[in-house]
Structures are given as structure tokens and as C-alpha cells.
C-alpha positions in Angstrom: 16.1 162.5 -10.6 15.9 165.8 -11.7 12.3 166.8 -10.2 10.5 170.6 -10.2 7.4 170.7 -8.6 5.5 173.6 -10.2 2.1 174.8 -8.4 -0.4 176.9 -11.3 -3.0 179.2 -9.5 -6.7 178.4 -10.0 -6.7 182.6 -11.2 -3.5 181.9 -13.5 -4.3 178.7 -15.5 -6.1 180.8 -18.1 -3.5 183.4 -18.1 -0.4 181.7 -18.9 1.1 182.3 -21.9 1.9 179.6 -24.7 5.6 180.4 -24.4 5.1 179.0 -20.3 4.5 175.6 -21.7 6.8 175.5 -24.1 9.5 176.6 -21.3 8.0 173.5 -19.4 8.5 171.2 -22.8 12.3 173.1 -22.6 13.2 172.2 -19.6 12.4 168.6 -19.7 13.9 168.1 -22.9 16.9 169.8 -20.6 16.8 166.8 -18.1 14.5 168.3 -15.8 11.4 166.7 -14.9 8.5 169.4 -14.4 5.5 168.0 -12.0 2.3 170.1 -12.4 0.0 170.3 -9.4 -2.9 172.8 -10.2 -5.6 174.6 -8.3 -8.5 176.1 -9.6 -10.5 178.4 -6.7 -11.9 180.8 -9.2 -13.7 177.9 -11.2 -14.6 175.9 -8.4 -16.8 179.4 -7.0 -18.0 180.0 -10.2 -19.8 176.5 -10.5 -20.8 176.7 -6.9 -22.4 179.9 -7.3 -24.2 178.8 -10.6 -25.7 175.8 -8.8 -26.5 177.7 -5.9 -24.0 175.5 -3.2 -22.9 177.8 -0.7 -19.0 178.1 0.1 -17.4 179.7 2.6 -13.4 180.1 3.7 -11.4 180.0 6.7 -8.0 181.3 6.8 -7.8 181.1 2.9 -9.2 177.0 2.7 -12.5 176.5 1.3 -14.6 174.9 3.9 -16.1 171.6 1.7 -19.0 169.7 2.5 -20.1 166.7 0.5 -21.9 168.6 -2.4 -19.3 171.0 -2.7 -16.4 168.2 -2.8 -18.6 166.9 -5.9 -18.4 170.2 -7.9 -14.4 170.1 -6.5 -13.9 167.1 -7.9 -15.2 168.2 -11.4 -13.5 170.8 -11.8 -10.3 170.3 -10.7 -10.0 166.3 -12.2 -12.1 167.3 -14.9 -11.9 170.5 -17.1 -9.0 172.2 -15.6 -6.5 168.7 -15.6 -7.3 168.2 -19.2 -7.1 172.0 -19.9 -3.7 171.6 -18.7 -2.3 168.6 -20.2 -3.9 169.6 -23.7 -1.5 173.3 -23.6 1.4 170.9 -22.8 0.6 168.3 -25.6 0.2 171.4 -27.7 3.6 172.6 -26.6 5.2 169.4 -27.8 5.7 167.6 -24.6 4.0 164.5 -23.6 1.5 164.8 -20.6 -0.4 162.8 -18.0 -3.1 164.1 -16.0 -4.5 162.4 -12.8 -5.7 163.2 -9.5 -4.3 162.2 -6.2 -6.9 159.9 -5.6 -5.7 157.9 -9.0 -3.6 155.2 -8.1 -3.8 156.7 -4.3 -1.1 158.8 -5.5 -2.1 161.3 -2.5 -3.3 159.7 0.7 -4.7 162.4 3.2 -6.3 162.5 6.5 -8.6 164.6 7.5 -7.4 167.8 9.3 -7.5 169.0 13.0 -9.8 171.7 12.2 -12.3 169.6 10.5 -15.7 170.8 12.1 -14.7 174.3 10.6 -13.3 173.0 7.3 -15.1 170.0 6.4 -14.3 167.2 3.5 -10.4 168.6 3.7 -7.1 166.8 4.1 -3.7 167.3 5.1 -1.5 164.4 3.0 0.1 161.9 4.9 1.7 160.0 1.7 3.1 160.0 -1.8 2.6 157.7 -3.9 6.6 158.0 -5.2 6.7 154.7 -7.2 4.0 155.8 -9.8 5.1 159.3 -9.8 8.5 158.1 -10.4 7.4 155.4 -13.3 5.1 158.8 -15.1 8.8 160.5 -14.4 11.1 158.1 -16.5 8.7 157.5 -19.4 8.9 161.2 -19.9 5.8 162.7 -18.7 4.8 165.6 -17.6 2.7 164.6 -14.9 -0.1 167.5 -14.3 -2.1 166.6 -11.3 -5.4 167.9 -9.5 -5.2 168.2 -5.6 -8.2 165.6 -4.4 -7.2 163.0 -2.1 -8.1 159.4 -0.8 -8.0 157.9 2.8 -7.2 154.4 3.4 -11.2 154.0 3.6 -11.4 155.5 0.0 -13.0 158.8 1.4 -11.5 161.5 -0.5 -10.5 165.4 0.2 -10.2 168.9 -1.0 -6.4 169.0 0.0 -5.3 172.8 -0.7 -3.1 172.7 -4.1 -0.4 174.8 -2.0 0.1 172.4 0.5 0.0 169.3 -2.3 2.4 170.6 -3.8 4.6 171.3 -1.0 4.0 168.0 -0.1 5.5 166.0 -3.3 8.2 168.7 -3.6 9.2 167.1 -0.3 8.9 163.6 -0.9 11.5 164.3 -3.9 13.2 167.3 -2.0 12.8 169.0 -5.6 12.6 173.0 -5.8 8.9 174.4 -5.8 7.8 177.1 -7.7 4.5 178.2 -7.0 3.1 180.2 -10.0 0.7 183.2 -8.9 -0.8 186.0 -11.0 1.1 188.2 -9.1 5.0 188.5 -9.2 5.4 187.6 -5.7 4.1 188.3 -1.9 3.4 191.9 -1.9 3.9 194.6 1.3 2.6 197.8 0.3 2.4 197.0 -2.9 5.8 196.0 -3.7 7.5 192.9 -4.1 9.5 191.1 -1.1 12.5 189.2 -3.2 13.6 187.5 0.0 11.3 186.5 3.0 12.1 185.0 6.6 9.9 182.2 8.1 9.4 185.1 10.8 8.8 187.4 8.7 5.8 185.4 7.4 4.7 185.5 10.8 4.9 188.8 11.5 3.2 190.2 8.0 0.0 187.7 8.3 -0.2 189.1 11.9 0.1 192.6 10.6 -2.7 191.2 8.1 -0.5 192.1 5.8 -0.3 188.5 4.3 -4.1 187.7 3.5 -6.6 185.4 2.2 -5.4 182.9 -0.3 -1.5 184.2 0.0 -1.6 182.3 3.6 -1.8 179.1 2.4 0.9 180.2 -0.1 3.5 181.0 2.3 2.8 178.2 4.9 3.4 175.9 2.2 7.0 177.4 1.3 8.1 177.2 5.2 6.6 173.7 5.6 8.8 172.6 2.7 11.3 174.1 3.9 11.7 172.9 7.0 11.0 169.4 5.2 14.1 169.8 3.5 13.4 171.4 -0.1 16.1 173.6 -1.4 14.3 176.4 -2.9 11.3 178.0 -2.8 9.9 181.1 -5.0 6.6 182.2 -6.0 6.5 183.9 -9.5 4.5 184.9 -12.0 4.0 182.9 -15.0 3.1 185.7 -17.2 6.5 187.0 -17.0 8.9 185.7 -19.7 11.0 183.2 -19.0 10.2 183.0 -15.2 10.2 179.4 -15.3 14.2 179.2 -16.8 15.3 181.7 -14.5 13.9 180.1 -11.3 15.7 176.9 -12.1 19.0 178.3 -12.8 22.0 178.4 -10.5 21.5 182.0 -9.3 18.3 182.4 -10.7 16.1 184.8 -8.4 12.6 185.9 -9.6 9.3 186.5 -7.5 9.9 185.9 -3.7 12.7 183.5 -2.6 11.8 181.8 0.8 14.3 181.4 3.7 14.0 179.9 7.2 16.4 182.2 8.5 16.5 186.2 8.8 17.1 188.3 5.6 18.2 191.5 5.0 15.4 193.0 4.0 13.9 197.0 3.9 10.4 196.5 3.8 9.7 196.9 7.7 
């Protein structure tokens, strides 16, 4: 099967141009099969802040509690899914959107950290099968990052790392789509980025915030196996064709290994 994971910024969903979803209606009609997981930070604080819930972060993850998991859950498997799957219905494709606790389609356990983050999960499964079934009828599945334990507790799981995680279950390419046209040093764009490298630069705290999560995500996936790795930006014209060609490079490629690089 011909999978592409594509992760959508929280700060990008309203953003993205018609002609991105009618790319993503293009490339399925192509023989790909486009897999939509979306964040959706900036909405999330928005509500919080409007219902006066307080939120904090820690190392780019939202630290959730139980009342801020509520206004998560809302948002994300709410508004923003069907936001989502209505531009693609719009776009001519056919569209599905659920969260990962429908049909356990992500199970998650807590993580290590949780007295500093809270209600959040690291996945521990993919529900393949029903991904797979969505897959073959021709859907574009578009699917918010909340999670379910085998208890039925569920989790703020960071959309970065859900993603990475079903791009490794289907060792399909991932192409996180930011905003911004790639990780940035000094303002510029890195085209090609090391795993140490990415050590180095968030060390430097020259990788910060929200792009953390980002990059941990492409080296997890890569080291799980995935074949390529970019983030882009979706308001560029045809980013989405280019990243799944052959030699197609836009954004910031990810590599385990050194690159050549002359940003140091």
C-alpha cells in the first residue's frame, strides 16, 4: 500500500491553501493514500484561555490535566477534524475523520515524565486493520491525536509523535507540514539535517519550543524504519507533489547520518 502520512500544524490548518487539498485529492487519485493526523495548539490555548484553564509546557508538550484534556478533546475531535475533512470533501476526495481513541485506533500509555506532563501518552499501538479497511475504500482518513489505554483512559498524545508513530507502523514517508518552510538556524532554512545535528542545535537552543517535538519525531521514525522525512510548508505551491516525487526535496530532509551541511 501506497501510504503518506501527512502531519498539519495546529498554526497551519487555517492557512492552507485550497490548491493543498486538492493536491491531497491528486495524489490519491495517483495511487497514493494520504493519512491526515492534525494538531491544533493554537485553538486548544485559545479556548483554554477563554475559560480561564490554566496551561503550561514542558519542552514543547502541553502539560494536560483532566479539565484541560476535555477542552483537548473538543477541539481537536471536534471542530478542527471536521474542519479538515469538510476542505477535503470540498476538494473532491472522500474523507473520514476520527480520533485515535475511535475504534482504539491509537492505544497509548502514559509517559515517563507524567508528574510534569500530566493526561499525556506515548502510543504503544496502531490500530492497522481499520486504518487499512478506511485505506482501500478510498478514504482519506484525517485523524485527531487523543488516545485510549486498555482501561479506556485516554491522552493528549503530541500530533508530532502520532504521526511518526503510524508512519512507522506502515513505514510510509512523513511530511510534517509547518507554517514555516523548514527548521530554521539563523533564520535560514537547513535542507538536510543529521540526527546529531538535532542534538547539537536544541543544545545550542537553537531548536526551540514546539520545533522539538518536530524533530524528535523525524529521528524516531527514522530509526523505526521510515524512508523519508521532511518538514514543509503547506503554503507553498505544490510542496505536497514535490515531497513525494523520486528526488523531490523541499523543506528540511531528515537523515540519521552526518550531512554536508554549512550552517555551523
Amino acid at each position: 500500500m501506497n501510504a503518506l502520512v501527512i502531519k498539519c500544524g495546529g498554526s497551519t490548518i487555517d492557512k492552507l491553501p485550497t490548491s493543498f487539498f486538492t493536491d491531497l485529492v491528486e495524489l490519491r487519485n495517483k495511487g497514493f493514500h494520504p493519512i491526515i493526523v492534525h494538531g491544533g495548539g493554537p485553538n486548544i490555548s485559545s479556548l483554554l484561555s477563554s475559560l480561564n484553564v490554566e496551561t503550561l509546557f514542558v519542552n514543547g508538550l502541553r502539560k494536560t490535566t483532566e479539565p484541560v484534556l476535555e477542552v483537548v478533546e473538543m477541539v481537536l475531535s471536534g471542530s478542527l477534524n471536521k474542519h479538515i475533512v469538510r476542505k477535503i470533501l470540498k476538494a473532491g476526495g472522500k474523507s473520514m475523520g476520527l480520533s485515535g481513541v475511535d475504534g482504539r485506533l491509537l492505544e497509548a500509555e502514559p509517559v515517563a515524565n507524567t508528574n510534569e506532563l500530566g493526561l499525556v501518552g506515548e502510543i504503544i499501538q496502531v490500530n492497522i486493520e481499520l486504518l487499512s479497511m478506511l485505506l482501500l475504500q478510498d478514504y482519506i482518513p484525517v485523524i485527531s491525536p487523543v488516545a485510549v489505554d486498555k482501561a479506556g483512559q485516554h491522552y493528549n498524545i503530541n500530533a508530532d509523535l502520532a504521526a511518526a508513530a503510524i508512519a512507522n507502523e506502515l513505514y510510509a514517508p512523513l511530511c510534517m507540514v509547518s507554517d514555516v518552510d523548514g527548521v530554521l538556524v539563523n533564520e535560514k532554512v537547513i535542507p538536510a539535517i543529521s540526527e546529531n545535528e538535532i542534538a547539537r542545535l536544541i543544545e545550542e537552543k537553537q531548536i526551540t519550543g514546539g520545533m522539538i517535538p518536530k524533530v524528535q519525531a523525524a529521528v524516531i521514525s527514522l530509526h523505526a524504519g521510515v524512508k523519508k522525512v521532511s518538514i514543509l510548508n503547506g503554503e507553498t505551491p505544490g510542496a505536497l507533489q514535490t515531497f513525494v516525487a523520486t528526488e523531490g526535496t523541499v523543506g528540511t530532509t531528515f537523515y540519521i547520518e552526518e550531512v554536508t551541511s554549512n550552517h555551523a
